[in-house]
C-alpha positions as a Markdown table, in Angstrom:
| # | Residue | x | y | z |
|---|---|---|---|---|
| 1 | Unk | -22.5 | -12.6 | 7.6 |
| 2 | Unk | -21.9 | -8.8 | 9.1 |
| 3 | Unk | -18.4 | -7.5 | 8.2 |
| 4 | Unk | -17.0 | -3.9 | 9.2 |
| 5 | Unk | -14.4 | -2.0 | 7.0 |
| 6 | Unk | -12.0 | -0.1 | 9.9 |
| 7 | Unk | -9.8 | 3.0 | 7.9 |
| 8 | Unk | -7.4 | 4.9 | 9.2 |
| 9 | Unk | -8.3 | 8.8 | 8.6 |
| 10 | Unk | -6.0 | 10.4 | 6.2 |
| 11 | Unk | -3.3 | 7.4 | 7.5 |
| 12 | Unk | 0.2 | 8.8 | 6.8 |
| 13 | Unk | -1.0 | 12.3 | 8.1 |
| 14 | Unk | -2.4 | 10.6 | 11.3 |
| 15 | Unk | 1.0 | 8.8 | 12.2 |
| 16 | Unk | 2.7 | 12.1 | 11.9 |
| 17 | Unk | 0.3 | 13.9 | 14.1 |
| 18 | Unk | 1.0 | 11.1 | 16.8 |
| 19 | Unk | 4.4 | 12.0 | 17.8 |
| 20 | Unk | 3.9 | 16.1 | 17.0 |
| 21 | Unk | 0.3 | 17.3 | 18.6 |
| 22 | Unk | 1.4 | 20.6 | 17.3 |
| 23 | Unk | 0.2 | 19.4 | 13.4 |
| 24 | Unk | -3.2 | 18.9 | 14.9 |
| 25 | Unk | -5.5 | 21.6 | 13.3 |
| 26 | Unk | -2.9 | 22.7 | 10.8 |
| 27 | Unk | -3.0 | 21.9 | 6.9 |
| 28 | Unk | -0.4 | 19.0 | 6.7 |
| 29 | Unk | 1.2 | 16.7 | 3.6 |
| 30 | Unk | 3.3 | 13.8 | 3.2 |
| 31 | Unk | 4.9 | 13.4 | -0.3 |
| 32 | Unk | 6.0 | 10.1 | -2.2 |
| 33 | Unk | 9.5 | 9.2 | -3.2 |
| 34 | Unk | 12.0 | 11.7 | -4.2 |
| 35 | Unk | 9.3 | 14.3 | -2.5 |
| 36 | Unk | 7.6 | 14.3 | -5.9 |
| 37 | Unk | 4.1 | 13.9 | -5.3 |
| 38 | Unk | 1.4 | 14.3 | -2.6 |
| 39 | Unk | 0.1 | 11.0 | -1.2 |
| 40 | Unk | -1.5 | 12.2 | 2.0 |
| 41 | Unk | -3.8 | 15.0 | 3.1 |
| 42 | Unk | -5.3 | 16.3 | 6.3 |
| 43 | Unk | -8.9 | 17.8 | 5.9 |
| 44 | Unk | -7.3 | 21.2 | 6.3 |
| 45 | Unk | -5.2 | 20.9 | 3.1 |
| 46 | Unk | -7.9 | 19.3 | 1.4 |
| 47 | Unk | -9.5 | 22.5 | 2.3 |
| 48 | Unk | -7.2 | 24.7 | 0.6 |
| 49 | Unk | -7.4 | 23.1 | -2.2 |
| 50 | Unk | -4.4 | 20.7 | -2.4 |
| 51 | Unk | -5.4 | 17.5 | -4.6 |
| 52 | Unk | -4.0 | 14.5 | -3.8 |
| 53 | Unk | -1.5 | 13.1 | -6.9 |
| 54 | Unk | -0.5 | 16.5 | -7.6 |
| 55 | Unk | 3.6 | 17.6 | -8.3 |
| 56 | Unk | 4.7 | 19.2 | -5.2 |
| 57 | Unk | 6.4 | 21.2 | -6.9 |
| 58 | Unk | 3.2 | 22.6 | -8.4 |
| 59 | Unk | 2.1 | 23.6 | -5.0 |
| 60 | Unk | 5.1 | 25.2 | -3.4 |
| 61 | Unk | 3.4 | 28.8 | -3.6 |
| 62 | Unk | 0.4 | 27.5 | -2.3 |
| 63 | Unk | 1.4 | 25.7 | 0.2 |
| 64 | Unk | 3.3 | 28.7 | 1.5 |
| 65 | Unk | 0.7 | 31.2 | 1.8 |
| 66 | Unk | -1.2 | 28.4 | 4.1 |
| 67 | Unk | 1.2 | 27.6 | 6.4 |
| 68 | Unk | 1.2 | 23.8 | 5.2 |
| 69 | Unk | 3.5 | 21.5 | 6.8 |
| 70 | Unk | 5.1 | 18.9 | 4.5 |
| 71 | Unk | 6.6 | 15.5 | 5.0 |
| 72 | Unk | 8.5 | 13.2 | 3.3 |
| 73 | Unk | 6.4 | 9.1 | 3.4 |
| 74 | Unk | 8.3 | 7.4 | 6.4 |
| 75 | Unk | 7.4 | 4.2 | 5.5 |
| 76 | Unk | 9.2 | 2.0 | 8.3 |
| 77 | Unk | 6.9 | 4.2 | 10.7 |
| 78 | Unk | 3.7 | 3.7 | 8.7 |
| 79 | Unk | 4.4 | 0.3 | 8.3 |
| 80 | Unk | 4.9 | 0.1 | 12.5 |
| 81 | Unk | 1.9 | 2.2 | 13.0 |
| 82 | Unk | 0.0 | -0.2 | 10.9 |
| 83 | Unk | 0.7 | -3.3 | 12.7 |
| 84 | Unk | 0.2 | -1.5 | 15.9 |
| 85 | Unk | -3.4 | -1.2 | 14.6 |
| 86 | Unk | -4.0 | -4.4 | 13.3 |
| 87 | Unk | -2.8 | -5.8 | 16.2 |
| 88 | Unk | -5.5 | -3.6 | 18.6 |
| 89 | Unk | -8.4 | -4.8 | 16.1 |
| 90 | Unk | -7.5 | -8.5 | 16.4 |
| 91 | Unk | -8.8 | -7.6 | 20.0 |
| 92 | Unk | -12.4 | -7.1 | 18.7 |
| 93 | Unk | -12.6 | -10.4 | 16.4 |
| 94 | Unk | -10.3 | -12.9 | 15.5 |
| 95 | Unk | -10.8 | -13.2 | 12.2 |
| 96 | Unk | -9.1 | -10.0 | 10.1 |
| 97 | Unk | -8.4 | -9.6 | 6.7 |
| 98 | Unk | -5.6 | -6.6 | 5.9 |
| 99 | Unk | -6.9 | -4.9 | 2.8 |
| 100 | Unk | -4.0 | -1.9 | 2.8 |
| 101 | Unk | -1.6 | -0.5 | 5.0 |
| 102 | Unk | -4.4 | 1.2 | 6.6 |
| 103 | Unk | -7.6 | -0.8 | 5.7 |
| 104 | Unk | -8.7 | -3.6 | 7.3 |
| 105 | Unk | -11.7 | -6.5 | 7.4 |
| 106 | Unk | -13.0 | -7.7 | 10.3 |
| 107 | Unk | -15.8 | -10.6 | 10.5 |
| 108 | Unk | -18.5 | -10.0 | 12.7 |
| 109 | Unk | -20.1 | -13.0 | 12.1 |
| 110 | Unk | -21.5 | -14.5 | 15.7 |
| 111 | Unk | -21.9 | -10.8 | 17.2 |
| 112 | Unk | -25.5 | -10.3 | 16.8 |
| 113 | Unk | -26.4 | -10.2 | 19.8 |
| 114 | Unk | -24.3 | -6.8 | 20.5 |
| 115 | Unk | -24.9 | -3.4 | 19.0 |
| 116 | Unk | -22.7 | -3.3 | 16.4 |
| 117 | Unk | -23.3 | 0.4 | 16.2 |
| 118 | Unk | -21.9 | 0.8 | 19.7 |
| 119 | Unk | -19.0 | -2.0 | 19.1 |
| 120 | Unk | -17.8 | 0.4 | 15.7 |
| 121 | Unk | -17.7 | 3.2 | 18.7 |
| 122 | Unk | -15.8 | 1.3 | 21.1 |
| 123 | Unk | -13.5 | 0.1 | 18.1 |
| 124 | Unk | -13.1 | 3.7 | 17.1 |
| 125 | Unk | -12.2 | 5.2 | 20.7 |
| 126 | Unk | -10.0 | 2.2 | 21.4 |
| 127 | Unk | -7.7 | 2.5 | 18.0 |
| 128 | Unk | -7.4 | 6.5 | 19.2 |
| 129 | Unk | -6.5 | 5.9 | 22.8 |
| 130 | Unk | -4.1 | 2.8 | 22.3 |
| 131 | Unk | -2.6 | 3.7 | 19.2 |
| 132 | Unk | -3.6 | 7.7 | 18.3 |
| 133 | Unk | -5.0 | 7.0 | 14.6 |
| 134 | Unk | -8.6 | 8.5 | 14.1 |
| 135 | Unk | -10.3 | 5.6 | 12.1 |
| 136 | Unk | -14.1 | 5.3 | 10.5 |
| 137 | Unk | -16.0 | 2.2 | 10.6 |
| 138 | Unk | -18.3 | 0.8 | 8.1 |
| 139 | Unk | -20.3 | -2.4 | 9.0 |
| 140 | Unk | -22.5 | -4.4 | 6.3 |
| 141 | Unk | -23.7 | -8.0 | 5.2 |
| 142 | Unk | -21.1 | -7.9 | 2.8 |
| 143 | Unk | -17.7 | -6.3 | 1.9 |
| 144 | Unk | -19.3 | -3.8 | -0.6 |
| 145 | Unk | -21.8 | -2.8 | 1.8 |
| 146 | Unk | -19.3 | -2.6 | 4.3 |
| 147 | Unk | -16.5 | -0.3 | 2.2 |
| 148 | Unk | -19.9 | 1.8 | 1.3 |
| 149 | Unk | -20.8 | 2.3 | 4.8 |
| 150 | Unk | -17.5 | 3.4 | 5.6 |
| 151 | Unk | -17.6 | 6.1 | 3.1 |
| 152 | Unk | -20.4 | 7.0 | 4.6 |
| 153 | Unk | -19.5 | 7.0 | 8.5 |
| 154 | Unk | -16.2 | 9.5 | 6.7 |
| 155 | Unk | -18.1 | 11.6 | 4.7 |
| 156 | Unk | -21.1 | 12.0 | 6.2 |
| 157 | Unk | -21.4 | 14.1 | 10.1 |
| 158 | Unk | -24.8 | 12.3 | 10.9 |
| 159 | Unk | -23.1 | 9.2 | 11.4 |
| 160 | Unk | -19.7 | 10.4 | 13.4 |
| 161 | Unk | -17.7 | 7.8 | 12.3 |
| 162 | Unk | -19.5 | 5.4 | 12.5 |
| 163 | Unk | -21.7 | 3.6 | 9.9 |
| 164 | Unk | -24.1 | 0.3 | 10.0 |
| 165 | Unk | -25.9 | -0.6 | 6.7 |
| 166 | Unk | -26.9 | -3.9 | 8.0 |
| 167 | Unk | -30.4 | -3.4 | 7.6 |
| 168 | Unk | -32.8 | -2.8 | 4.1 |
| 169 | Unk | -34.3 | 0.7 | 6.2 |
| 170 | Unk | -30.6 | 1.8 | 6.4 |
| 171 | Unk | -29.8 | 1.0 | 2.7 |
| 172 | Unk | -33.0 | 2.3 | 1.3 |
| 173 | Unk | -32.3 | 5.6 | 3.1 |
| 174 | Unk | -28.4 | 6.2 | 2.5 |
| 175 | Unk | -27.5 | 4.5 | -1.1 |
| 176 | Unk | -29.4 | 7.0 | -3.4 |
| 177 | Unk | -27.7 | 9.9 | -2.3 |
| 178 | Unk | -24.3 | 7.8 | -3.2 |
| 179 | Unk | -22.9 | 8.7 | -6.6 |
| 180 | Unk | -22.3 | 4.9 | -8.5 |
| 181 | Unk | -18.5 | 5.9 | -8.6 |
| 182 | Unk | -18.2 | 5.5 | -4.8 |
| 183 | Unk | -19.1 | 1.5 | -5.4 |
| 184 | Unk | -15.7 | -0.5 | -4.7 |
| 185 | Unk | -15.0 | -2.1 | -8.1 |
| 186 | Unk | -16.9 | 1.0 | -10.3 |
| 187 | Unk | -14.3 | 2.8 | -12.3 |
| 188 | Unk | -14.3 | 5.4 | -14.3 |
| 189 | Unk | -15.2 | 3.1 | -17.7 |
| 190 | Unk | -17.7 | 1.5 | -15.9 |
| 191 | Unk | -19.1 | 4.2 | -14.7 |
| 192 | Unk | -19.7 | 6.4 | -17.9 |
| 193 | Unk | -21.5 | 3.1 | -19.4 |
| 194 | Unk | -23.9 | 2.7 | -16.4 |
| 195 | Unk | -24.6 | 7.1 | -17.0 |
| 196 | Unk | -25.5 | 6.1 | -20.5 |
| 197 | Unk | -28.7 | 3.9 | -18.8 |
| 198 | Unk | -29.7 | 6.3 | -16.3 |
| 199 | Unk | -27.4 | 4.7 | -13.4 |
| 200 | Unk | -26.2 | 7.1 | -11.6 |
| 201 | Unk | -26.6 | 6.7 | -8.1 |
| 202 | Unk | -25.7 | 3.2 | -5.6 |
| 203 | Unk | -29.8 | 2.6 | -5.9 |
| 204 | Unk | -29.7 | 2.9 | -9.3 |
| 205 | Unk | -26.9 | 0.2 | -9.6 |
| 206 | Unk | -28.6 | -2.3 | -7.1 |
| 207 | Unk | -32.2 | -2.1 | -8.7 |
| 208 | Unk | -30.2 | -3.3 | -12.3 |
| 209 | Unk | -31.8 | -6.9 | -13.5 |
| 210 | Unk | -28.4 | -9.1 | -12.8 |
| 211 | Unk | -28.3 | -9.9 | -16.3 |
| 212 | Unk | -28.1 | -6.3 | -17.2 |
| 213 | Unk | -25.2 | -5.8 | -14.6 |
| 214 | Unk | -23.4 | -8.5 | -16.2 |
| 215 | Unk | -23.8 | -7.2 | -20.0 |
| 216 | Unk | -22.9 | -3.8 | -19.2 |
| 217 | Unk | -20.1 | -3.9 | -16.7 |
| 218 | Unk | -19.3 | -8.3 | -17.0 |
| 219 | Unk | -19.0 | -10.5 | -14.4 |
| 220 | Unk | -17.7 | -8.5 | -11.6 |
| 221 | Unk | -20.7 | -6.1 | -12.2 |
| 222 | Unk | -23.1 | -8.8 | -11.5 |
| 223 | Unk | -21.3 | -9.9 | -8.5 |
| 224 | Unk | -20.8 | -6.3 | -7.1 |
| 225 | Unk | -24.8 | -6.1 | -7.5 |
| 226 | Unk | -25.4 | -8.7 | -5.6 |
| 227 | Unk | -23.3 | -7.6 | -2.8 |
| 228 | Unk | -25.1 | -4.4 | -2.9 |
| 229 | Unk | -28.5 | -6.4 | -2.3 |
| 230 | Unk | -26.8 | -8.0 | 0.9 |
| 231 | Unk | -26.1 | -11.1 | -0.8 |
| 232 | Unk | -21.6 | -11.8 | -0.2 |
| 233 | Unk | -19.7 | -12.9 | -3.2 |
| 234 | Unk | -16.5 | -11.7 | -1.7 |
| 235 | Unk | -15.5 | -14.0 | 1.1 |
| 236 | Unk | -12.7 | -12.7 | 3.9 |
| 237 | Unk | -9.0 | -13.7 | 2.6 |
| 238 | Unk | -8.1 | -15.8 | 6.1 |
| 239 | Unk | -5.1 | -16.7 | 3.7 |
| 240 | Unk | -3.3 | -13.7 | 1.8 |
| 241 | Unk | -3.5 | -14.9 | -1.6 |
| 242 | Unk | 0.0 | -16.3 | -2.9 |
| 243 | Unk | 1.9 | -13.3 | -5.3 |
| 244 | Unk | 2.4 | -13.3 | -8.6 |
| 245 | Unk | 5.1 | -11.0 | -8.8 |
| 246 | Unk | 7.4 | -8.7 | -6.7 |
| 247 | Unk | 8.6 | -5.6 | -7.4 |
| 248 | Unk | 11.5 | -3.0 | -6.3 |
| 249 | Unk | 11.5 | 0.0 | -7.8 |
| 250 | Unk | 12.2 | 3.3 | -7.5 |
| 251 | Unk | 12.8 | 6.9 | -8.9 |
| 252 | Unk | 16.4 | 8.6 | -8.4 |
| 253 | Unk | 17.4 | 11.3 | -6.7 |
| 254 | Unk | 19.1 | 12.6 | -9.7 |
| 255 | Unk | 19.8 | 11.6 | -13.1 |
| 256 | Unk | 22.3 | 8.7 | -13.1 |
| 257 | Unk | 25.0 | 9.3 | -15.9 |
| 258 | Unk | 27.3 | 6.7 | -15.1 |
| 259 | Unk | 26.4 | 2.9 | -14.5 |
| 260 | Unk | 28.6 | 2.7 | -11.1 |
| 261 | Unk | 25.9 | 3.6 | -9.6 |
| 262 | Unk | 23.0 | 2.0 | -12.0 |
| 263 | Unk | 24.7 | -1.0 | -10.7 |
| 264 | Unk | 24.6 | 0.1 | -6.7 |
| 265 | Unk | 21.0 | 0.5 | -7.4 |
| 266 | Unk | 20.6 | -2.6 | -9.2 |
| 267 | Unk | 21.9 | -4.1 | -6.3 |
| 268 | Unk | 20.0 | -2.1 | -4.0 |
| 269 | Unk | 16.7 | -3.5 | -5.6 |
| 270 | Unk | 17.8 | -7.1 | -6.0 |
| 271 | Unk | 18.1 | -7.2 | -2.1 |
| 272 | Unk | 15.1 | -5.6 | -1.3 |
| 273 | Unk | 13.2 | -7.9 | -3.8 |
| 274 | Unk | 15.2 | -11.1 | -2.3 |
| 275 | Unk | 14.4 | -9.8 | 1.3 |
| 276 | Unk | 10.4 | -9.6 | 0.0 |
| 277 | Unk | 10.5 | -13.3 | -1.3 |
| 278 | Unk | 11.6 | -14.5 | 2.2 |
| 279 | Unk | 9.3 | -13.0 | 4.4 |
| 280 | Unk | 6.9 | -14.7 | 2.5 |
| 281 | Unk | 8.4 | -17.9 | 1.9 |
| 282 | Unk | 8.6 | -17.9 | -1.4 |
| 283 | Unk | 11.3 | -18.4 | -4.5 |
| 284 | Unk | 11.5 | -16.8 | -7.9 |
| 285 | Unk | 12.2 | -18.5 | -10.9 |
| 286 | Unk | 12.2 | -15.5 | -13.3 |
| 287 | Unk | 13.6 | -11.7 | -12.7 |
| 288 | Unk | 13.6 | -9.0 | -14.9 |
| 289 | Unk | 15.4 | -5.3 | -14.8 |
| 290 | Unk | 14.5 | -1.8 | -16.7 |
| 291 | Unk | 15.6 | 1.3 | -16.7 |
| 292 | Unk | 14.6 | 4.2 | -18.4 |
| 293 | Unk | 14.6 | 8.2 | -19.0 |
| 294 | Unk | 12.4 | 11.0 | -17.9 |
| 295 | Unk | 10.6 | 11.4 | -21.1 |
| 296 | Unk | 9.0 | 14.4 | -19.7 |
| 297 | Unk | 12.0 | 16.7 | -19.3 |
| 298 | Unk | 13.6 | 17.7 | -23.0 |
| 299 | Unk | 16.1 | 15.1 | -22.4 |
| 300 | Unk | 17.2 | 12.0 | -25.2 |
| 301 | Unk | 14.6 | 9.6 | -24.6 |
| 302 | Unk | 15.2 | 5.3 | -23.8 |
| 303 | Unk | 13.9 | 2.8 | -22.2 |
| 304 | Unk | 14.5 | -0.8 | -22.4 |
| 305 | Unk | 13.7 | -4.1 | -20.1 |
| 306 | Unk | 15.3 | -7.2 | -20.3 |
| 307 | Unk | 13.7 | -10.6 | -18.1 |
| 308 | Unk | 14.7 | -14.1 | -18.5 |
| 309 | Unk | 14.3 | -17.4 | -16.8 |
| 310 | Unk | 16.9 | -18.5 | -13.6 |
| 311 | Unk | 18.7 | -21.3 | -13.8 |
| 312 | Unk | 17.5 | -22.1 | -10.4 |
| 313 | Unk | 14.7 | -21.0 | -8.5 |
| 314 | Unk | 16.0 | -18.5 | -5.7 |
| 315 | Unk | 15.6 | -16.6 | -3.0 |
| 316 | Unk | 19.2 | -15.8 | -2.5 |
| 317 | Unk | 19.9 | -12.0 | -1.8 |
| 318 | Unk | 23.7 | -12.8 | -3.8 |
| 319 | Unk | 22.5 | -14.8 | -6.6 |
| 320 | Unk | 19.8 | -12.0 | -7.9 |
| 321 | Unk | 22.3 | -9.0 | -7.3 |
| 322 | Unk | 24.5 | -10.9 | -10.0 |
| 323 | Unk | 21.8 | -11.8 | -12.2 |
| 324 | Unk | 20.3 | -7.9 | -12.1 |
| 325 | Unk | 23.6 | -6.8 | -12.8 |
| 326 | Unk | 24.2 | -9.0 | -15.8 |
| 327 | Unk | 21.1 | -7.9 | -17.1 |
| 328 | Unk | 21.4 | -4.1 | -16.5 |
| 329 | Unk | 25.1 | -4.3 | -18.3 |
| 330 | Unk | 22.9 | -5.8 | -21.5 |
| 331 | Unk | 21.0 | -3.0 | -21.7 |
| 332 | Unk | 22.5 | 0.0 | -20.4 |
| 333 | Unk | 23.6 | 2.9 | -23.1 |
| 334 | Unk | 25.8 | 5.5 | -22.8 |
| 335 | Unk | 24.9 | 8.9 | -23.2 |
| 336 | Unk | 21.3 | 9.4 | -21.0 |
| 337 | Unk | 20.5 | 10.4 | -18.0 |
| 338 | Unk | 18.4 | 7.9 | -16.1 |
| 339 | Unk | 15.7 | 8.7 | -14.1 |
| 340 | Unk | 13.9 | 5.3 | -12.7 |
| 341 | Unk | 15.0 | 1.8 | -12.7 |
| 342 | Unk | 13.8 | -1.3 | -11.2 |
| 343 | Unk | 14.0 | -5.3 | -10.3 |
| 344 | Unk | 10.9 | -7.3 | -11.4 |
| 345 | Unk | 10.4 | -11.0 | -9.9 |
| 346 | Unk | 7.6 | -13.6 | -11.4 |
| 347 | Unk | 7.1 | -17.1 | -11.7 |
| 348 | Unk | 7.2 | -17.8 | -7.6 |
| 349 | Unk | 6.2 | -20.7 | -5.8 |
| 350 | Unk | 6.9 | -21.7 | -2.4 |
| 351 | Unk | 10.5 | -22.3 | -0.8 |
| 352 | Unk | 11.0 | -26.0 | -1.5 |
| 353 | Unk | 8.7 | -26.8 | -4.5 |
| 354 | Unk | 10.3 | -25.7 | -6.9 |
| 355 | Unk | 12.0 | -27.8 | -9.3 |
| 356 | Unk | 15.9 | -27.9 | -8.7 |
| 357 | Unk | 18.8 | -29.2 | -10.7 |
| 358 | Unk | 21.2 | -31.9 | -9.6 |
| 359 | Unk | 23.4 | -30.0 | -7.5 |
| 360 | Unk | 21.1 | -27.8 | -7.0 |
| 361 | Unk | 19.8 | -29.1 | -3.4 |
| 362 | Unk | 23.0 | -29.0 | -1.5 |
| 363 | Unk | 23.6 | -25.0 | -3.0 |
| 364 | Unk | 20.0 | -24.6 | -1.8 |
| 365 | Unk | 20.5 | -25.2 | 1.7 |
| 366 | Unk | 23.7 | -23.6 | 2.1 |
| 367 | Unk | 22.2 | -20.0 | 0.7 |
| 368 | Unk | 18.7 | -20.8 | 3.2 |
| 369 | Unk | 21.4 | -21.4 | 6.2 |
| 370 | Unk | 23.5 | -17.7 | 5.0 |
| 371 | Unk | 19.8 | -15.7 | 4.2 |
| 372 | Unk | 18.7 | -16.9 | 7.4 |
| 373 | Unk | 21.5 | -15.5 | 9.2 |
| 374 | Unk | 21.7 | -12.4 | 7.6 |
| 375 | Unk | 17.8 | -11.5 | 8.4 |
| 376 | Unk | 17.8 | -12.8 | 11.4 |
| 377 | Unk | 20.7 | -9.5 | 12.6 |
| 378 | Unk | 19.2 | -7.5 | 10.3 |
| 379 | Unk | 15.6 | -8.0 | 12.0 |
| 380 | Unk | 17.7 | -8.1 | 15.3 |
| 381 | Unk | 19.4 | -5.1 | 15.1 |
| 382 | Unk | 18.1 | -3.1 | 12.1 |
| 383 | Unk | 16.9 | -3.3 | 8.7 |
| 384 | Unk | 20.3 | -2.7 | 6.3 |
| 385 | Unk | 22.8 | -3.4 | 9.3 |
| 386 | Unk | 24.3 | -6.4 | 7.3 |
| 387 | Unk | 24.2 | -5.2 | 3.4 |
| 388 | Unk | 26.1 | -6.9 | 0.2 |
| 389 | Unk | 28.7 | -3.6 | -0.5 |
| 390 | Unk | 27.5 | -3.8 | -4.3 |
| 391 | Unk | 24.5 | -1.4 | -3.0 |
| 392 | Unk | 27.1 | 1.4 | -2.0 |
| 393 | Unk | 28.0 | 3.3 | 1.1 |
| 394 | Unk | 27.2 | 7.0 | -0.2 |
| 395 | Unk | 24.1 | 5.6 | -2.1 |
| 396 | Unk | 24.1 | 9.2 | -4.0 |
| 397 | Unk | 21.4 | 8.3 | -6.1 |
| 398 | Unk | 19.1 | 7.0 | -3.7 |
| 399 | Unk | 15.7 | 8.3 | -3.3 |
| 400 | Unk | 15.1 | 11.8 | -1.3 |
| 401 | Unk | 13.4 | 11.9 | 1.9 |
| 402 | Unk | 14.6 | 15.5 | 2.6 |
| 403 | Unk | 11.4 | 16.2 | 4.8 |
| 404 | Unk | 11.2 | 12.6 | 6.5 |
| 405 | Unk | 10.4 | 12.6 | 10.6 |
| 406 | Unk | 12.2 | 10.9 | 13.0 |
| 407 | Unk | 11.3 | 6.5 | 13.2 |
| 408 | Unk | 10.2 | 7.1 | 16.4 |
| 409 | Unk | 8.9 | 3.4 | 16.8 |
| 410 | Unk | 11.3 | 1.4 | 14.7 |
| 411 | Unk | 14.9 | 3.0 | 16.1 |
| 412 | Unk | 16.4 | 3.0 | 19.4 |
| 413 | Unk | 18.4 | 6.1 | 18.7 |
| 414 | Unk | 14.8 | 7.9 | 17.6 |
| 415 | Unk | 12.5 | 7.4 | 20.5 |
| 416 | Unk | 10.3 | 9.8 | 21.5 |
| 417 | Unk | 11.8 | 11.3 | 24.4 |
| 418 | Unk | 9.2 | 11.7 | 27.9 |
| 419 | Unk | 9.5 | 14.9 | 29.9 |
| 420 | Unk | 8.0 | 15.1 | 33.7 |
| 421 | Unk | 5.5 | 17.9 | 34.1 |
């Protein structure tokens, strides 16, 4: 088996500088919900000093001085920009497993006879001149191998971007100058307890007896030792594994004080949740709501979750909104000043096994005919054209993108505009 590991370079960053060649060279950042913290760096503001996970806030002086532009996530054109790439590799093999919004698999199993050293360049330039995302390429017997590689063809400039650890000669010369922390799977745990034995570099690690590895770090470490020794435990997921759960959740804006609008956001994350289990052809047969305080801040702290079982498994966009907002009335107090909230989903299984209740069938397909309408305009003309008014129109509490950049791929009215020369 030879597997590559294609990453998009510094991903959200990239899709920025697609559509504005003036942030090339520049020290750039995109920032999570509410603009709270950074999630994306270029290497210039890595340079500067700007660690990822920080506060913004933090960083406003700094970040001045240098000049640093900052954006709010733009998720619909990440998203776009990821499928865009996924799309181009599926050119290079057929069989692609999607790790992260910008990570990606790809089984090169039947491609020995190329240079897989010159096939990662011809991946590399291709992903740059179809879709404008600099990506690295890491190509190993096995998915360990491979992530290490990529690490490798990133951090290393002898490589330039490229990175094959297919052979023992490659392995023997690259992995001892890895720390053990780079191994995919190696946490921080796992990695004081292998320091303790004198394991500190990816040689170390793959030298261990098996046994060792599996005393010392458990099953997994065994397994990721073996994959380090070219032998693949992990196979490619041809199938996303089913979820266990789905989540909508978010931070506000600003504290909510009032539960008019605890309820528009209740609503808000029902629908996104319900809009999740469809696309994946699922149904939920338990949801569950929080909300709590920013216990950080000096301000009365509470926090408080309340789940129970549905009396029919759903997917129905209505159905949750009124079970969320039965739920959030049970445990919503007067008096604090809310800073986060959310809609939890578990127990799903696929549209039409689940068990249903006498009636239940003929309710069933009346709510797949009405949910089947309302995605197909909203996938027709725009995510949140058609919207239950529960969420709210003014939506005051809703998360801030003050720095967001135009769609650009995903809305007609946000095109990039061409200019003749």
């Amino acid at each position: 088996m030879r597997v590559a590991l294609v990453d998009g370079n510094n991903f959200y960053v990239s899709c920025e500088r697609v559509f504005d060649p003036k942030l090339e060279g520049v020290p750039v950042v995109v920032m999570g919900n509410n603009d709270g913290i950074i999630v994306s760096r270029s290497n210039e503001a890595k340079a500067i000093g700007i660690p990822m996970g920080a506060p913004a806030f933090k960083l406003r002086d700094l970040m001045r001085r240098h000049n640093v532009r900052a954006f709010s996530s733009n998720y619909a054109l990440y998203a776009d920009m990821s499928r865009r790439m996924v799309e181009t590799l599926s050119t290079f093999t057929p069989e692609i497993d999607v790790y992260s919004i910008d990570e990606s698999f790809l089984n090169f199993e039947g491609l020995d006879h190329l240079d897989l050293n010159a096939y990662g360049r011809e991946i590399r330039a291709t992903v740059k001149q179809w879709i404008g995302i600099p990506v690295c390429v890491g190509i190993g017997p096995t998915k360990t191998l491979a992530k290490l590689a990529n690490h490798c063809a990133k951090k290393m400039p002898e490589f330039n971007g490229v990175c094959d650890l297919g052979g023992a000669d490659s392995r023997d010369r690259v992995l001892p100058a890895i720390p053990v922390s780079e191994v995919w799977g190696i946490g921080p745990a796992a990695t004081a307890k292998l320091a303790d034995l004198g394991v500190h570099t990816v040689h170390d690690l793959r030298v261990m007896a098996p046994r060792l590895a599996r005393t010392v770090i458990t099953v997994t470490g065994e397994r990721i030792l073996r994959e380090l020794n070219g032998v693949a435990c992990l196979a490619l997921e041809h199938v996303p594994p089913a979820r266990k759960g789905i989540a909508s959740t978010r931070s506000f804006s600003h504290p909510v004080t009032v539960f008019s609008e605890m309820r528009e956001a209740m609503a808000a994350y029902a629908t996104r949740a319900a809009e999740k289990l469809r696309e994946q052809k699922l149904v939920t047969q338990h949801l569950a709501v929080f909300m709590r305080t920013n216990k950080f801040n000096g301000d009365p702290s509470y926090a408080n979750t309340m789940g129970f079982h549905l009396p029919e498994a759903t997917a129905d966009t209505f159905a949750l909104i009124h079970h969320a907002i039965w739920a959030a009335k049970r445990i919503w107090r007067d008096g604090y000043r809310y800073s986060k909230a959310g809609v939890m989903l578990n127990g799903l299984v696929p549209a039409g096994f689940a068990p249903q209740t006498l009636f239940g069938a003929a309710r069933a397909g009346k709510s797949a005919r009405l949910m089947s309408a309302l995605d197909a305009i909203n996938g027709k003309m725009g995510s949140g054209t058609l919207r239950p008014a529960g969420m709210g129109i003014k939506r005051e509490w809703g998360v801030k993108f003050d720095g967001k950049s135009p769609a650009w791929t995903t809305n007609w009215d946000e095109l990039p505009a061409a200019r003749a020369g």
